[in-house]
PDB file of N, CA, C and O in Angstrom:
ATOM      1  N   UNK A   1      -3.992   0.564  -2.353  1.00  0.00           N
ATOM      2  CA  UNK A   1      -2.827   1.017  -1.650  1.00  0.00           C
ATOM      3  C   UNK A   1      -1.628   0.795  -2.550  1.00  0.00           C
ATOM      4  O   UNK A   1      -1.232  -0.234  -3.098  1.00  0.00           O
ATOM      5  N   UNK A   2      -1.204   1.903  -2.557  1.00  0.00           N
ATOM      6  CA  UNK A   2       0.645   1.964  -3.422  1.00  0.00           C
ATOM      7  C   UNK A   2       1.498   1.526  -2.102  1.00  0.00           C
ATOM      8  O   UNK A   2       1.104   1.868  -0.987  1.00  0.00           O
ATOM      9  N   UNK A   3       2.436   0.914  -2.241  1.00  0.00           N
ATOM     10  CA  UNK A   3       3.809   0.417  -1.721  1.00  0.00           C
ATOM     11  C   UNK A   3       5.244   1.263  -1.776  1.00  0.00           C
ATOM     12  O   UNK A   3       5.691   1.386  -0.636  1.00  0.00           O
ATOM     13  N   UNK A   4       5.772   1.650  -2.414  1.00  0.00           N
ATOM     14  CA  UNK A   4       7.313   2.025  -2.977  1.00  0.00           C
ATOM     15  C   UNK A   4       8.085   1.402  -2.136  1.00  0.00           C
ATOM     16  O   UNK A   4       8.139   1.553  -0.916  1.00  0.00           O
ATOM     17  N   UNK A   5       8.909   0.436  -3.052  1.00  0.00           N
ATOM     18  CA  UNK A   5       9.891  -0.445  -2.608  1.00  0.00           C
ATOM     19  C   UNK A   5      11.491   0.507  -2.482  1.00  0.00           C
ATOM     20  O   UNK A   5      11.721   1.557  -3.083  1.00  0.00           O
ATOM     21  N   UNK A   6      12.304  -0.111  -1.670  1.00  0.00           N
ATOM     22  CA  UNK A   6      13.698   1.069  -2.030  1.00  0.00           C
ATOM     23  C   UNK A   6      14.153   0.293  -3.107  1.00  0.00           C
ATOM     24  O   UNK A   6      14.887   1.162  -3.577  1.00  0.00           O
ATOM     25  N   UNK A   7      14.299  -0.678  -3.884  1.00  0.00           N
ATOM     26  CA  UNK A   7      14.372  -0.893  -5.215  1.00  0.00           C
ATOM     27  C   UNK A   7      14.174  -0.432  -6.173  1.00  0.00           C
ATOM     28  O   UNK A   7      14.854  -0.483  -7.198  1.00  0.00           O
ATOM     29  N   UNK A   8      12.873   0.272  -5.910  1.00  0.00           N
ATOM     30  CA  UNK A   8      12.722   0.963  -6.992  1.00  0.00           C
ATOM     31  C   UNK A   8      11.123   0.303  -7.342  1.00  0.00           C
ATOM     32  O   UNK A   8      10.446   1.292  -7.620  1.00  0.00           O
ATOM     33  N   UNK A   9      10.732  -0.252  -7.387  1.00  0.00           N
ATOM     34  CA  UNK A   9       9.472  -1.143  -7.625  1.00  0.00           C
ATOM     35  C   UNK A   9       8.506  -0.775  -6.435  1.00  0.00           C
ATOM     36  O   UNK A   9       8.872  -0.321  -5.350  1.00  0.00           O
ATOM     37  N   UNK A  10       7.149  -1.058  -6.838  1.00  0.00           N
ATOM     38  CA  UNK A  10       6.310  -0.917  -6.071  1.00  0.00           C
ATOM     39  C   UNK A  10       5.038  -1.600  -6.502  1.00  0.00           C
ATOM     40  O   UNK A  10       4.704  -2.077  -7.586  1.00  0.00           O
ATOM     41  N   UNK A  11       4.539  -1.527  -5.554  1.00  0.00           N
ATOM     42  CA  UNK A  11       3.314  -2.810  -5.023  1.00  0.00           C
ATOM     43  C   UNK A  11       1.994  -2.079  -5.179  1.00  0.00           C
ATOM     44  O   UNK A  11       1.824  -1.042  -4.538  1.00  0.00           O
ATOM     45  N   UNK A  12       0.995  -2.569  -6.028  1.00  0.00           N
ATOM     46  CA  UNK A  12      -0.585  -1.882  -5.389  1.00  0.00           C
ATOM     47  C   UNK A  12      -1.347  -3.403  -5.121  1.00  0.00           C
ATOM     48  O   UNK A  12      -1.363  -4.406  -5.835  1.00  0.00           O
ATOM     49  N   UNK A  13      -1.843  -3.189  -4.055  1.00  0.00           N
ATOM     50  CA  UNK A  13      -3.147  -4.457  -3.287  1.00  0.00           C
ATOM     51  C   UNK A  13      -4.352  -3.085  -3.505  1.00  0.00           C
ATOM     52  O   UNK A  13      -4.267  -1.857  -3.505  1.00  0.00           O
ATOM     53  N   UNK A  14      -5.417  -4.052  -3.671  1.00  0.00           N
ATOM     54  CA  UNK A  14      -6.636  -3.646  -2.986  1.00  0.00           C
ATOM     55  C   UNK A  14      -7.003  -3.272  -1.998  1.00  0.00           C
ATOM     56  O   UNK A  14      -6.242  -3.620  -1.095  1.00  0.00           O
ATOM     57  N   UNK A  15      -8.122  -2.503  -1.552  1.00  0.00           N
ATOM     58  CA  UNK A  15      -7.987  -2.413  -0.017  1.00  0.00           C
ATOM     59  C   UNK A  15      -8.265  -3.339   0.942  1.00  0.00           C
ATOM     60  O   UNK A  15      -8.411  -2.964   2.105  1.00  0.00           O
ATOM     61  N   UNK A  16      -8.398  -4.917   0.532  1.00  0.00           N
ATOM     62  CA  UNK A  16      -9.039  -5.597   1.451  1.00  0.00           C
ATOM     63  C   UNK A  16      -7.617  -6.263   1.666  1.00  0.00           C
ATOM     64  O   UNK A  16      -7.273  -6.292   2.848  1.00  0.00           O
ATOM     65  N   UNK A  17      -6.546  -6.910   0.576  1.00  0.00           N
ATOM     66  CA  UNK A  17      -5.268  -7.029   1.212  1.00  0.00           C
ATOM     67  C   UNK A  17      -4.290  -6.194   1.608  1.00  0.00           C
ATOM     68  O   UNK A  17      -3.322  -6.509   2.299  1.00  0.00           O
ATOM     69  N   UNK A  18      -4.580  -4.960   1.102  1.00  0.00           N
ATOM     70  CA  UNK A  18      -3.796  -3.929   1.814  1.00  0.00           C
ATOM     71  C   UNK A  18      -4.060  -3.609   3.360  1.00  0.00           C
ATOM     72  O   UNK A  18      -3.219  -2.900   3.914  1.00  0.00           O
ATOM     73  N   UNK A  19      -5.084  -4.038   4.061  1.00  0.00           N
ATOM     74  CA  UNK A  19      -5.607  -4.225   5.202  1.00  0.00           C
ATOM     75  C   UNK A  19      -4.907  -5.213   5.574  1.00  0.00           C
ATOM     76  O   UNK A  19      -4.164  -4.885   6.500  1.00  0.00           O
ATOM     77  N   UNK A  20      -4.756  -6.817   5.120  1.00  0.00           N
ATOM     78  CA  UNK A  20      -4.749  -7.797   5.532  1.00  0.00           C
ATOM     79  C   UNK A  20      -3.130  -7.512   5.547  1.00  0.00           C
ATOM     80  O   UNK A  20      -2.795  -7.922   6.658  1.00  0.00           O
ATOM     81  N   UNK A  21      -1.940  -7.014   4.878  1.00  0.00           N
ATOM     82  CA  UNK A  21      -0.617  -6.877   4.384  1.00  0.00           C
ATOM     83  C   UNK A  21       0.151  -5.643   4.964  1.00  0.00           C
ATOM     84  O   UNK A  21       1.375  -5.535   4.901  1.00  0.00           O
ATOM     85  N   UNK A  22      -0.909  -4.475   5.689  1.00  0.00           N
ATOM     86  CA  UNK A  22      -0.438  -3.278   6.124  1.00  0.00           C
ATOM     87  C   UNK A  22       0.938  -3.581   6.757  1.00  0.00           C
ATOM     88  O   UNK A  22       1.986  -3.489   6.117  1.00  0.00           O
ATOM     89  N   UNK A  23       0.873  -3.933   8.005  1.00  0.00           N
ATOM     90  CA  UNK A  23       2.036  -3.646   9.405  1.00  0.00           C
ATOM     91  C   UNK A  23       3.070  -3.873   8.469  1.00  0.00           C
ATOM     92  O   UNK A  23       3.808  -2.893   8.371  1.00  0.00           O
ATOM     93  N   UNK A  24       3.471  -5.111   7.534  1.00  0.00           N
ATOM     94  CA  UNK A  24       4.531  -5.846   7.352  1.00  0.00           C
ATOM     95  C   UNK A  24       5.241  -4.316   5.930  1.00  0.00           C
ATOM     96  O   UNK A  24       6.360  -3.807   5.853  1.00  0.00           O
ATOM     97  N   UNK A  25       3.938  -4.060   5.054  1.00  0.00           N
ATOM     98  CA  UNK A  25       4.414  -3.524   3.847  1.00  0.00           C
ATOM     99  C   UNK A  25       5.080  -2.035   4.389  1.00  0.00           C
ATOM    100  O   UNK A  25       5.986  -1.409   3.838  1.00  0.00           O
ATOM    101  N   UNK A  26       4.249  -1.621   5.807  1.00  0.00           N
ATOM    102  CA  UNK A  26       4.586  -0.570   6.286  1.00  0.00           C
ATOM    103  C   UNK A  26       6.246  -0.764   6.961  1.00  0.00           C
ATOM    104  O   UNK A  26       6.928   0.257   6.867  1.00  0.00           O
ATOM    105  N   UNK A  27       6.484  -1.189   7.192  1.00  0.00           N
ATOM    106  CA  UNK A  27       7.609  -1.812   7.460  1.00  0.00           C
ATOM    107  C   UNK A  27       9.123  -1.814   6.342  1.00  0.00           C
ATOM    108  O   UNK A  27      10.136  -1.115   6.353  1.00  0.00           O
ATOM    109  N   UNK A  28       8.754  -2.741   5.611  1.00  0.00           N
ATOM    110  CA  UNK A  28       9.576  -2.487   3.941  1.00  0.00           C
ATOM    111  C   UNK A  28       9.830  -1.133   3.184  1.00  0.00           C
ATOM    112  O   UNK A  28      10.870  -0.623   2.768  1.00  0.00           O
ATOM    113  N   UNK A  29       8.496  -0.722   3.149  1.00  0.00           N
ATOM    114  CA  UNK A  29       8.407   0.232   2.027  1.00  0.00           C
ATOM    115  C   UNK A  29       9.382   1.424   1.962  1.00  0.00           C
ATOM    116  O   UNK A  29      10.407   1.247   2.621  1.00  0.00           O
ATOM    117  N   UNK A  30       9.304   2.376   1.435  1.00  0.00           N
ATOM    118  CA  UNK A  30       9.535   3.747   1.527  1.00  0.00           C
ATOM    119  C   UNK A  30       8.472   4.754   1.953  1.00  0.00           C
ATOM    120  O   UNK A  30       8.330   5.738   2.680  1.00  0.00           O
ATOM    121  N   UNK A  31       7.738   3.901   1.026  1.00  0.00           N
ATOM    122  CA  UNK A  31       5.921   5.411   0.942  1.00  0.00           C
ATOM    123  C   UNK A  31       5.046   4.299   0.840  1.00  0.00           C
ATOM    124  O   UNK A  31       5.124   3.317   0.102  1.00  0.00           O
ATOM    125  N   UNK A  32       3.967   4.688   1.928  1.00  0.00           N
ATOM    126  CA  UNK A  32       2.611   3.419   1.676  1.00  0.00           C
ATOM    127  C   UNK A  32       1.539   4.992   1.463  1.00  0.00           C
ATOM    128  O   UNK A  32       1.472   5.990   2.181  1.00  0.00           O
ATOM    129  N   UNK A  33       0.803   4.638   0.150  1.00  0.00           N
ATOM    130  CA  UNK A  33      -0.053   5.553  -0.114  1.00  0.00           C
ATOM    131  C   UNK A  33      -1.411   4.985  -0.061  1.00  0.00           C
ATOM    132  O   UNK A  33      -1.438   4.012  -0.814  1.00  0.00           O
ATOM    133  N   UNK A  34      -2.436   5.160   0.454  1.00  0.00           N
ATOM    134  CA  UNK A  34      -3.756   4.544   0.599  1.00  0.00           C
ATOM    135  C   UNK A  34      -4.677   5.833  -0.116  1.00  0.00           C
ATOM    136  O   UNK A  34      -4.540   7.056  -0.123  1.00  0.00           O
ATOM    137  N   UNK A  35      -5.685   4.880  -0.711  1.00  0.00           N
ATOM    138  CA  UNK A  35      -6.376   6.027  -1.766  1.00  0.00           C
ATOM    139  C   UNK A  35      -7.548   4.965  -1.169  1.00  0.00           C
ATOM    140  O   UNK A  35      -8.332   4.973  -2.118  1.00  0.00           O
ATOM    141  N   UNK A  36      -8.109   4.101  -0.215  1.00  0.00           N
ATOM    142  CA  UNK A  36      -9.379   3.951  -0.167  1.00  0.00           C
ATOM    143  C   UNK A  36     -10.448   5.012   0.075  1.00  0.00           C
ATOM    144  O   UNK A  36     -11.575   4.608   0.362  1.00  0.00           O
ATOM    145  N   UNK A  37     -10.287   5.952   0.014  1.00  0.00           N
ATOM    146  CA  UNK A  37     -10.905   7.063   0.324  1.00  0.00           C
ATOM    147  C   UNK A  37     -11.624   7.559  -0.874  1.00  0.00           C
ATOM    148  O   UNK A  37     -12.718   8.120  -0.816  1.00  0.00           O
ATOM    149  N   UNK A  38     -10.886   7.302  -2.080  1.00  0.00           N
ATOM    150  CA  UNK A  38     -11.092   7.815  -3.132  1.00  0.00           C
ATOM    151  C   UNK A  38     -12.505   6.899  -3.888  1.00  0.00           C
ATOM    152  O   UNK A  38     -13.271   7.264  -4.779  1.00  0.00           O
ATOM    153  N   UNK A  39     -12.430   5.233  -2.889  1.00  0.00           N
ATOM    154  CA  UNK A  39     -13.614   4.854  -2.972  1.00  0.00           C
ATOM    155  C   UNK A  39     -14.873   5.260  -3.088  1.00  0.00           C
ATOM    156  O   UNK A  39     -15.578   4.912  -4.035  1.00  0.00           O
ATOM    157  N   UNK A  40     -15.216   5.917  -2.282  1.00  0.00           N
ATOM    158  CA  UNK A  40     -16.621   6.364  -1.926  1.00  0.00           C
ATOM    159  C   UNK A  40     -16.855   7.576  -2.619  1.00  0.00           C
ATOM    160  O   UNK A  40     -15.978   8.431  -2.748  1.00  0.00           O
ATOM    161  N   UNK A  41     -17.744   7.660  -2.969  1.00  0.00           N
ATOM    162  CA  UNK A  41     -18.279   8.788  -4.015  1.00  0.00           C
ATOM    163  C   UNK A  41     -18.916   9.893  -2.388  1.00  0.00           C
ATOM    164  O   UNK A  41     -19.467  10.980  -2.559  1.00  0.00           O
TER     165      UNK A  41
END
């Protein structure tokens, strides 16, 4: 999962803390981009 901060900066977690970190980062961010999808073949 990508983050975009309004700073300008941005965050990638894994998907297991991007799970554990969602509500709050969703919250902050600008853009929360999730690519666990891109996991699975």
């Amino acid at each position: 999962m990508r983050a975009v901060l309004p700073g300008g900066g941005e965050l990638l977690f894994c998907a297991h803390h991007a799970r554990a970190h969602e509500e709050k980062l969703r919250e902050v961010a600008l853009e929360v981009k999730d690519e666990t999808h891109r996991l699975q073949s």
